[in-house]
C-alpha positions in Angstrom: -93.9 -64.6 242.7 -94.4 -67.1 245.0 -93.4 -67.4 248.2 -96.3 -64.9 248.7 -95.2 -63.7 252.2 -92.8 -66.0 255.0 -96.1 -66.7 256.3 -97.9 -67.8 253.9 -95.1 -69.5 252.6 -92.3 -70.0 254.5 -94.1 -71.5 257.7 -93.6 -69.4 260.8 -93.9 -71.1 264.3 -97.8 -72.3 265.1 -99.7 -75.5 264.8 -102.1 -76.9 262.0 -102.1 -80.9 262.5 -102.1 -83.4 260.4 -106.0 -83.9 260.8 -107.4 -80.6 260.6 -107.8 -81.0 257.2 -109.3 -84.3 257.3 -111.8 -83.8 254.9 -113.0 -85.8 251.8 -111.9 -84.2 247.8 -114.1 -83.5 244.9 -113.7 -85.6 241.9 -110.9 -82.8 240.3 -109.1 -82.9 243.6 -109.9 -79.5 244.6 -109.9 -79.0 248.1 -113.9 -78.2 248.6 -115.9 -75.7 250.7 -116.7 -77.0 253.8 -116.7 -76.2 257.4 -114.0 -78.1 258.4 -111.6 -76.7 255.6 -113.0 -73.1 256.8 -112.0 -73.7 260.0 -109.0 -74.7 258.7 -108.6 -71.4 256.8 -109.5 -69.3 259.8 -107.0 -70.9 262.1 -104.1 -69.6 259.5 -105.9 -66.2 259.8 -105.3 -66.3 263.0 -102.0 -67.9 263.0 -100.7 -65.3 260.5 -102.6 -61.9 259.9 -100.0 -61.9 256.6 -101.6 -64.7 255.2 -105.0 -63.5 256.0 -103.9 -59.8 254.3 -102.3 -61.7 250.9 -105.3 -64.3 251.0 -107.4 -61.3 249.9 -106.0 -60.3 246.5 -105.7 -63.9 245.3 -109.0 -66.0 243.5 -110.9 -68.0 246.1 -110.2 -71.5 244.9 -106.1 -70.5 244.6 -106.3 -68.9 248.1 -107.8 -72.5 249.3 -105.4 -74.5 247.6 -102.4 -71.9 248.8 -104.0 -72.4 252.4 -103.7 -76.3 251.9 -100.0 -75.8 251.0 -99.5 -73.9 254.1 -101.3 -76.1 256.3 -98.8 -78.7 255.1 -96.0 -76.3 255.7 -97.1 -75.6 259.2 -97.2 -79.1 260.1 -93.4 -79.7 259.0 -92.4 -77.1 260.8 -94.2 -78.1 263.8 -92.9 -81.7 263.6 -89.2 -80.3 264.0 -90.2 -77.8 266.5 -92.5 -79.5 268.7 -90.8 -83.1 269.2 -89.3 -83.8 272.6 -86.0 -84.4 271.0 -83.6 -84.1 267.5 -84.4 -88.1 267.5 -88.2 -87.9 267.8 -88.2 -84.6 265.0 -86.0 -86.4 262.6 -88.1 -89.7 262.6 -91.4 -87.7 262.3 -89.6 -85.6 259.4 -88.7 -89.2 257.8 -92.6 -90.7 258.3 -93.9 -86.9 256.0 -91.0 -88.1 253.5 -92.5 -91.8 253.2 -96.0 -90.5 252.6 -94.8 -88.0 250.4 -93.0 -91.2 248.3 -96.5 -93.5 248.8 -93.9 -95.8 250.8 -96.1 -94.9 254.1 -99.7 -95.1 254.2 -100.6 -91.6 253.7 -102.5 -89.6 256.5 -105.2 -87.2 255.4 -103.2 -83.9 254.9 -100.5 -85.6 252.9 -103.6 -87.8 250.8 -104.7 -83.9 250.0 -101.4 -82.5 249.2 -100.5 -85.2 246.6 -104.0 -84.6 245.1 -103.0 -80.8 245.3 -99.8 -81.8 243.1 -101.6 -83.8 241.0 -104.1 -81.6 239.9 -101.9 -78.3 239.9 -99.1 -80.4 238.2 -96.2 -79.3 241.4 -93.3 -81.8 241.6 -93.4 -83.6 245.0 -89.3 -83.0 245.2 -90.1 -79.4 246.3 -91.6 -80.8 249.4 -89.0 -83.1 250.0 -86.7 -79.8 250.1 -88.6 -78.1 252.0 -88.0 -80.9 254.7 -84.8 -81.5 254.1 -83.9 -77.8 254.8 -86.3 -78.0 258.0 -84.0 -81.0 259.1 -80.8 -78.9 259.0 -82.2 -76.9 261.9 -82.2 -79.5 264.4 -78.7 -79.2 264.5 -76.8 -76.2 265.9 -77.1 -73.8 263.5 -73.9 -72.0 262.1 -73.4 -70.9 258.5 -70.5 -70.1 257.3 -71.1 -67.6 254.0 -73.4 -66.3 251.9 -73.7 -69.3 249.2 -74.6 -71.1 252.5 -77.3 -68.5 253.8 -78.5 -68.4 249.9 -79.0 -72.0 249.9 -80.7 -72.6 253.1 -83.2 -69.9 252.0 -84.1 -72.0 248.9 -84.6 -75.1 250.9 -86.9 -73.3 253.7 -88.3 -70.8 251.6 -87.8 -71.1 247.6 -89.2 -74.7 247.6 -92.1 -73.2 249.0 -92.6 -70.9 246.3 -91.9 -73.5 243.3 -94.9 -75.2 244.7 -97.1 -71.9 244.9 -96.1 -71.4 241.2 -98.7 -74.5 240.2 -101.1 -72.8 242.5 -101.3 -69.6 240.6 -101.0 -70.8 237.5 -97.5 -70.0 236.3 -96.4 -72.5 233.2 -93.8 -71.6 232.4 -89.8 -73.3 233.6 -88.3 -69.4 233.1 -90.5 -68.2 235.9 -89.3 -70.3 238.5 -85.4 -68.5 239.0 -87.7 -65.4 239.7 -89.8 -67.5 242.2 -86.3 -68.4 244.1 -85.3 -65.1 244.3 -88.5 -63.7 246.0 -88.0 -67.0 249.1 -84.1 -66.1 249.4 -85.1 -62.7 250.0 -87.7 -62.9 252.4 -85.5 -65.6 254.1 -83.0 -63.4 254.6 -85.3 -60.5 255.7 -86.8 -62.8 258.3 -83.4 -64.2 259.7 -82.7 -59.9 259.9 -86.0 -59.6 261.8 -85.1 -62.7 263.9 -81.2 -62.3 264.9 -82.1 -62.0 268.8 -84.9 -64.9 268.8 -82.7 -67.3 267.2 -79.5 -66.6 268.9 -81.3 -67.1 271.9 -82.1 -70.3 270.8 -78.5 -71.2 270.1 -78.8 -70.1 266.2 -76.8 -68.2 264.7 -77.7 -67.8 260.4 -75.9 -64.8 260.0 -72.7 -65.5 257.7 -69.6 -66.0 259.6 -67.4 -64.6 257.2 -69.5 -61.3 257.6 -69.4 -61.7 261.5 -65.5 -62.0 261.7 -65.5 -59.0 259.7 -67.0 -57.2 262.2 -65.0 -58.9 264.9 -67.8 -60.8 266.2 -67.4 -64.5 267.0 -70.2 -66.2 264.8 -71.7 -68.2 267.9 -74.8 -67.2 269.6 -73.1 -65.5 272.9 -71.1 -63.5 270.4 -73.9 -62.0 268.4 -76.1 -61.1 271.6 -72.4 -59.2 272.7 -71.8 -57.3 269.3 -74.6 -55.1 268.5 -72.9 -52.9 266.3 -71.2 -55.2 264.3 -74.2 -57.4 264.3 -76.5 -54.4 263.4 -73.3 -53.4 260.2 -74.3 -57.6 259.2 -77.9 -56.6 259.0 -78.0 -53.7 257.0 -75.3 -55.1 254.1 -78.0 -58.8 254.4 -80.7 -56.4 254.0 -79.3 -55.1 250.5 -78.2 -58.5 249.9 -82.1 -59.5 249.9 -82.6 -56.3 247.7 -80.7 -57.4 244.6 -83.3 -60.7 245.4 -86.5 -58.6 245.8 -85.8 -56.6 242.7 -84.9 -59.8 240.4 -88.3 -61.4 241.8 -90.4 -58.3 240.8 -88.6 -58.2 237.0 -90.1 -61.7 236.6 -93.5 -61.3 238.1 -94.5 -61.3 234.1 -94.7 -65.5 234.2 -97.9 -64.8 236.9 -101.7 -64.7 235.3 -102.4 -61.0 236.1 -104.7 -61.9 239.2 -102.6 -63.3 241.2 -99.5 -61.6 239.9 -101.1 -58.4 242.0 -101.8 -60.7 245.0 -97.8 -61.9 245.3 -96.6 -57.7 244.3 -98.3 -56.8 247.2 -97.1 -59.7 249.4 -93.9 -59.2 248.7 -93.8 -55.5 249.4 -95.6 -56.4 252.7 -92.8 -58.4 253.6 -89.9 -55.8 251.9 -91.4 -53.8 254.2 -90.0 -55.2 257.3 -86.5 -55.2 256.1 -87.2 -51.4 255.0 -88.3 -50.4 258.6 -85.5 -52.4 260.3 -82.9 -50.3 258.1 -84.4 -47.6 259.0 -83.1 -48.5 262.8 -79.8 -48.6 261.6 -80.1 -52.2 261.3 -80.3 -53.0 265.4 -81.9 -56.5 265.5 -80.5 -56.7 268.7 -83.5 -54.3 270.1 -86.6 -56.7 269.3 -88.6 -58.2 266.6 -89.1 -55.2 264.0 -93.2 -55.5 263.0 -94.9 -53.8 260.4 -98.6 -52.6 261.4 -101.7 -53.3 259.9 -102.3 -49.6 258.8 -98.7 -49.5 257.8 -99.5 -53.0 255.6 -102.5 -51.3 254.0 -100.4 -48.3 252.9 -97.8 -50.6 251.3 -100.6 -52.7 249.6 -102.5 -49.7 248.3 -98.7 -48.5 246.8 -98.7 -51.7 245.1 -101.7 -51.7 243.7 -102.2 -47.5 242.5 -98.5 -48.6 240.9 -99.4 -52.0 239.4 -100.5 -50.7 236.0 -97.4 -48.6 235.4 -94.8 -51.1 236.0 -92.7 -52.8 233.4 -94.4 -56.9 233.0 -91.7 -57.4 230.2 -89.5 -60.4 229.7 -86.5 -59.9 231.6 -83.4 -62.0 231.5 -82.5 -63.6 234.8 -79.1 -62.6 236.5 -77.8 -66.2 236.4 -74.7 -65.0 239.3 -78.0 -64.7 241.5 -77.9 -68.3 241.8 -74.2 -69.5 242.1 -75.0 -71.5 245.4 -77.8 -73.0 244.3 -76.5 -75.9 241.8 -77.9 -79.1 242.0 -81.5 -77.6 243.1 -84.9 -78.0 240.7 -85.4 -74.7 239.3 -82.3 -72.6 239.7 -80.7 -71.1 237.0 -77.1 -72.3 236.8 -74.7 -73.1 234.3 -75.0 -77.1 233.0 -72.1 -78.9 234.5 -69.0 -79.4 231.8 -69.2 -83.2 230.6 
């Protein structure tokens, strides 16, 4: 389901610009094999060895087109994160919005994307989520409960994995609650993994309700002072992002079988990080938690000596799974009372 890992999908820190994948389209749209979109693909390798590892398992010309999708979601991370100031990030997120709408002449990666839509039929309001989420973070960041954390991880992360649904091929509507699920819970196992990192940077998404709990103020000096009560907040997220995980994996059924095997094993990847840092007892406080290569391999090969045993029938979706998230393309919530 798509939001094939946080690196693949839900843009990590690193830098693809806007012309690196200034290269022309075939008549279909279909970004083409050339050296300059090679390079391209080797410089997300290198920037994410996740993407390189789920890259594998997917058909060549989806893995080129998901590698488009990422360059794109590199370069609105970077525009945030690289600008000088909130006011230079904000205008630069505003000029990707304008060439998203055609009101902006459009420069080559955003000219490649909308031919990406276009051909994989992906509705361009995802991407203007995905920025819109991005903007949030310019500000301090606080959130104050769960519906809040829920819906920040469908802005950075779900929207990501709507898109990747036209990539792989997924047609139908009652697969995209599933794809949600899979970017809240890898959002919320990176923002585990992350807790020092982004305090540090004066953000703070851990729940405040959840940090009062614990008696820890829900600032950034207060989390980097509370490390058991921070580490209790980790490990009660973490099997928040379970209930996620599992719903993701009951819907994996909407994917062609191909790729369906390519986003099991991504997703387990990334599981596997919130697995590990449970296994600590939850300390985020003591570093990044990683997951090796040889570890990744053991996970993946898991995945795939299990992949012909597991259930791919039609599962309802758990509709209280999304009570956050009304209002938002694709999430499965009750039609507002006229």
């Amino acid at each position: 389901m798509p939001d094939v890992t946080p690196e693949l999908v839900s843009v990590p820190a690193g830098a693809v610009s806007a012309g690196a994948v200034s290269v022309g389209v075939g008549a279909a749209g279909a970004l083409p094999a050339t050296p300059e979109v090679d390079a391209v693909l080797e410089v997300l390798a290198k920037g994410s060895r996740s993407f390189s590892f789920a890259g594998l398992f997917l058909p060549p010309a989806q893995r080129r087109d998901a590698a488009l999708l990422y360059a794109f979601c590199r370069h609105v991370d970077d525009v945030a994160d690289d600008a000088p100031d909130p006011a230079t990030a904000r205008a630069g997120l505003r000029q990707l919005e304008d060439e998203l709408a055609g009101v902006a002449v459009r420069r080559p990666l955003i000219a490649h994307l909308i031919a990406l839509f276009d051909r994989r039929g992906i509705d361009v309001r995802h991407a203007h989520d995905l920025i819109h989420g991005v903007r949030t973070d310019l500000d301090p960041v606080r959130v104050a409960n769960d519906g809040e954390l829920v819906r920040y991880g469908y802005h950075v992360a779900s929207t990501v994995g709507l898109m990747m649904c036209g990539i792989l091929g997924v047609r139908s509507e009652d697969a995209l609650p599933f794809a949600i699920d899979l970017g809240v819970a890898m959002q919320i196992t990176n923002i585990c993994r992350d807790v020092r990192e982004d305090a540090e940077n004066g953000r703070v998404y851990l729940p405040a309700t959840r940090l009062t709990a614990v008696r820890c103020t829900p600032d950034p000096e207060g989390v980097l002072a509370t490390r058991e009560g921070v580490s209790m907040v980790v490990l009660d997220l973490l099997s928040l992002a379970e209930r996620y995980y599992r719903s993701a994996e009951s819907g994996m059924h909407h994917i062609p079988w191909r790729p369906r095997l390519a986003i099991l094993i991504a997703a387990r990847v990334y599981r596997a990080i919130g697995v590990r840092l449970a296994a600590s007892g939850g300390d985020a406080l003591a570093g990044r938690t990683v997951v090796p290569w040889t570890a990744k391999v053991v996970v993946a090969l898991q995945a795939i000596l299990a992949f012909p045993f597991l259930s791919w029938r039609a599962q309802s979706h758990r509709r209280a799974l999304h009570r956050a998230l009304a209002g938002l393309a694709g999430a499965h919530v009750r039609p507002p009372v006229r």
